[in-house]
C-alpha positions in Angstrom: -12.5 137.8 89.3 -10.1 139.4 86.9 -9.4 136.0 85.0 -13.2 134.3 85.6 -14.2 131.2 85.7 -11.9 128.8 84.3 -13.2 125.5 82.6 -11.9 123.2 85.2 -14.1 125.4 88.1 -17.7 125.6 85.6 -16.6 121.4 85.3 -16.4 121.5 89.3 -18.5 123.7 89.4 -21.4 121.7 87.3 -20.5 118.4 89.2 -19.1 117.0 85.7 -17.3 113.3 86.2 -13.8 114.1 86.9 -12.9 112.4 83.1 -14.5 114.9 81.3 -13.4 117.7 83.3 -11.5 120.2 81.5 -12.3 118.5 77.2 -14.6 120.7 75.4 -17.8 119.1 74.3 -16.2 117.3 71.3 -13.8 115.9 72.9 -15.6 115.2 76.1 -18.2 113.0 73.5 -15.4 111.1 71.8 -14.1 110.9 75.2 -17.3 109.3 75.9 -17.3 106.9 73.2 -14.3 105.4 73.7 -15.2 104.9 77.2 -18.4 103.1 76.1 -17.4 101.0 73.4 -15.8 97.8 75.8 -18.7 98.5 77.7 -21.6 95.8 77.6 -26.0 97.1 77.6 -25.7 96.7 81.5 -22.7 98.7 81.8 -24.1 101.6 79.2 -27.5 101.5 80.9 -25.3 102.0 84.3 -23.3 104.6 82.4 -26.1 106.5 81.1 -27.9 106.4 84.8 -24.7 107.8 86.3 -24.5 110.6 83.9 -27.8 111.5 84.5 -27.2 111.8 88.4 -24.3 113.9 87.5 -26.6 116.3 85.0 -29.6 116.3 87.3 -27.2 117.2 90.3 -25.6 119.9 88.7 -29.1 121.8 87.4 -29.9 121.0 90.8 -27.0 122.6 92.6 -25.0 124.8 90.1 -27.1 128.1 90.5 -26.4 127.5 94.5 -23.2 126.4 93.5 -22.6 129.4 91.1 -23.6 132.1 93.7 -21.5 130.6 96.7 -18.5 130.4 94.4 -19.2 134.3 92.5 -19.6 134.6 96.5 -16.1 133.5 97.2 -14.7 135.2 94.5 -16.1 139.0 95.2 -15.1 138.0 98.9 -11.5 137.2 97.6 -11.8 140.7 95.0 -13.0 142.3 97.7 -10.3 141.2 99.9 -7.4 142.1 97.6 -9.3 145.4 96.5 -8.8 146.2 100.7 -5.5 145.1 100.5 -4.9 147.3 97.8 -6.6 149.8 99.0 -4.8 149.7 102.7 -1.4 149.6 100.7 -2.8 152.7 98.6 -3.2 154.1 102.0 0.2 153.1 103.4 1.7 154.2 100.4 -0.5 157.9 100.5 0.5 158.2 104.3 4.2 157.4 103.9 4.2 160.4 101.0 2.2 162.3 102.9 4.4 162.5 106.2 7.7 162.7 104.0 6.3 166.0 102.7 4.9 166.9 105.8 8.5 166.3 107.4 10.1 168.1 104.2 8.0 170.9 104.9 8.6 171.0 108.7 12.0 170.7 107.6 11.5 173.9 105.4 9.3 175.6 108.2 12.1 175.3 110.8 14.6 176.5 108.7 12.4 179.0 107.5 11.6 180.4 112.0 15.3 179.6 112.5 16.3 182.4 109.7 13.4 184.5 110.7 14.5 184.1 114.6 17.9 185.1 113.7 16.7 188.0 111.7 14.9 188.8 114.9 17.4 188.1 117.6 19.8 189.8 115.4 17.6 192.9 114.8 16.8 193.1 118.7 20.5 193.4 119.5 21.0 196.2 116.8 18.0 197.9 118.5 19.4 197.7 122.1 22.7 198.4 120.8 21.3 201.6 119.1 19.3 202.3 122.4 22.0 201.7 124.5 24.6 203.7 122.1 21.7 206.5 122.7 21.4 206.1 126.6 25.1 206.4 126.9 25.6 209.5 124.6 22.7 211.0 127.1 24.7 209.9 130.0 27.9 211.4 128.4 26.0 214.7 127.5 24.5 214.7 131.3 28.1 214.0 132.7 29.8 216.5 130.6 27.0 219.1 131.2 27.4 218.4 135.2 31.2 218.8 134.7 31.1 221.8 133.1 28.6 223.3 135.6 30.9 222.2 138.3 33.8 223.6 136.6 32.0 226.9 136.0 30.9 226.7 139.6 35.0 226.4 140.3 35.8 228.8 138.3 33.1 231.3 139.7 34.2 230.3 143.1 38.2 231.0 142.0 37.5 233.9 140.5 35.7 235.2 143.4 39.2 234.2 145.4 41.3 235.4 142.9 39.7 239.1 142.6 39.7 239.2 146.3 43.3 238.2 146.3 43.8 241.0 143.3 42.1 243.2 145.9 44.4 242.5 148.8 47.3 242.4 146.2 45.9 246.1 144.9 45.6 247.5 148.4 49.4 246.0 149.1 51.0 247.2 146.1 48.9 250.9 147.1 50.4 250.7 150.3 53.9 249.7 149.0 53.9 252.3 146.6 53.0 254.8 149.1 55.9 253.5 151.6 58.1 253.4 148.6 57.1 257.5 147.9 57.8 258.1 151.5 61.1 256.6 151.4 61.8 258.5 148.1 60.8 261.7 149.5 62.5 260.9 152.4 65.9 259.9 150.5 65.3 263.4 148.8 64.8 265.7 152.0 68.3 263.7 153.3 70.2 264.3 150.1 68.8 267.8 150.5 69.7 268.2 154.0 73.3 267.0 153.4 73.5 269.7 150.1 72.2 272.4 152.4 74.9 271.5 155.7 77.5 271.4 152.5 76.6 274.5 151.2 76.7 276.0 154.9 80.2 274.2 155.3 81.7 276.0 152.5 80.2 279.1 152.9 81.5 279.1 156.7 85.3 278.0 155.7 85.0 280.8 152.9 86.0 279.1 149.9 83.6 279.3 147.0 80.2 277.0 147.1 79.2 277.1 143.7 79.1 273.6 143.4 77.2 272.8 146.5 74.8 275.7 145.2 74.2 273.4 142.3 74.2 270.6 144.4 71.3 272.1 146.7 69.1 273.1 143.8 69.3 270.1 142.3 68.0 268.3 145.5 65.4 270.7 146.2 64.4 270.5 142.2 63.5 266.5 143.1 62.4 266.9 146.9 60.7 270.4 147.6 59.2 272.2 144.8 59.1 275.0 147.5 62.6 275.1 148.0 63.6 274.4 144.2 61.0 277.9 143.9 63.3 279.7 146.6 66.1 279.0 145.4 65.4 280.1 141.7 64.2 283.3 143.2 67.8 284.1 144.6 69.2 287.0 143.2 72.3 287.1 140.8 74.0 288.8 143.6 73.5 285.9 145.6 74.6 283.2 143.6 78.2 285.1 142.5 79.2 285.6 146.4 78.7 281.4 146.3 81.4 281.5 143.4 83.5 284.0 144.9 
């Protein structure tokens, strides 16, 4: 249909004689001629009847003739126009699912990087919450601990005051024996100055020494004595030197 009708298919096409198919009308007349001119008045007549058929047979059939063959044609057009077409189509869908693969492609990188953005921000989230619940722990245990330990510390203080106590009430009762065996030390050393003091005044020798010697104890065991025996009289304390 592009090309059209060539002269060879309007000569089929017309019924021409198969010699004159494919000359133009000049040449299909000299054609003619020199065809005719061996020819004798029944041949020519035979000629001319022959080449009528032919004419009358193609007026006669070449619009039928004509239509089937424009038929064939836009059958054949039509035919490569679907071909065409269906490779337009192939061609189309090819293209089409490359760049729909390309942008599945580009979609699963794209959920990949947005999944790892996710997955990566969940982790720093229960990193962060569980960086928190352990801090709460911690302060929990610590807080427990310390409550404990002030618990202990209530509950050793409590031993150690009462220990203190006892310690208190020993050391009171240590001290006291320890005045008692002072004062008792005293009255001895006071006794023993008092039996010297007798001694020497009995053998008659002078006792001023163990005078001394007796106020001096009684000065650290018997304030009552020490008194006494300042309130001797002079008289007193020369008969002890003499």
């Amino acid at each position: 249909m592009k090309e059209g009708f060539k002269t060879e298919d309007l000569a089929e096409l017309l019924l021409l004689p198969k010699e004159l198919r494919g000359l133009g009308p000049e040449d299909a007349e000299r054609a003619e001629h020199e065809a005719c001119e061996g020819l004798d008045r029944q041949q020519l007549e035979a000629r001319v009847v022959e080449l009528s058929k032919y004419l009358a047979m193609g007026r006669l059939h070449a619009k039928a003739r004509l239509e089937q063959a424009l038929l064939s044609r836009l059958e054949a057009a039509e035919a490569e126009s679907l071909k065409d077409l269906g490779e337009a189509l192939q061609r189309t869908m090819e293209e089409r699912e490359a760049s729909a693969a390309k942008e599945m492609e580009d979609l699963e990188a794209a959920l990949a990087i947005q999944h790892e953005e996710v997955v990566k921000r969940a982790e720093e989230e229960a990193h962060a919450e569980g960086q928190a619940m352990l801090q709460r722990e911690m302060a929990q245990l610590q807080t427990h601990a310390q409550e404990v330990l002030t618990e202990e510390r209530c509950q050793r203080l409590r031993e150690v005051v009462a220990h203190n106590r006892g310690l208190t009430a020993l050391e009171g009762v240590l001290s006291q024996d320890a005045t008692l065996v002072q004062r008792a030390r005293a009255h001895n050393r006071l006794a023993v100055s008092v039996l010297g003091l007798e001694e020497a005044v009995v053998a008659g020798r002078g006792a001023h020494a163990e005078l001394e010697a007796v106020k001096e104890s009684a000065s650290q065991s018997d304030e009552f004595v020490h008194q006494l025996f300042a309130q001797l009289p002079k008289r007193s304390a020369d008969l002890c030197n003499s």
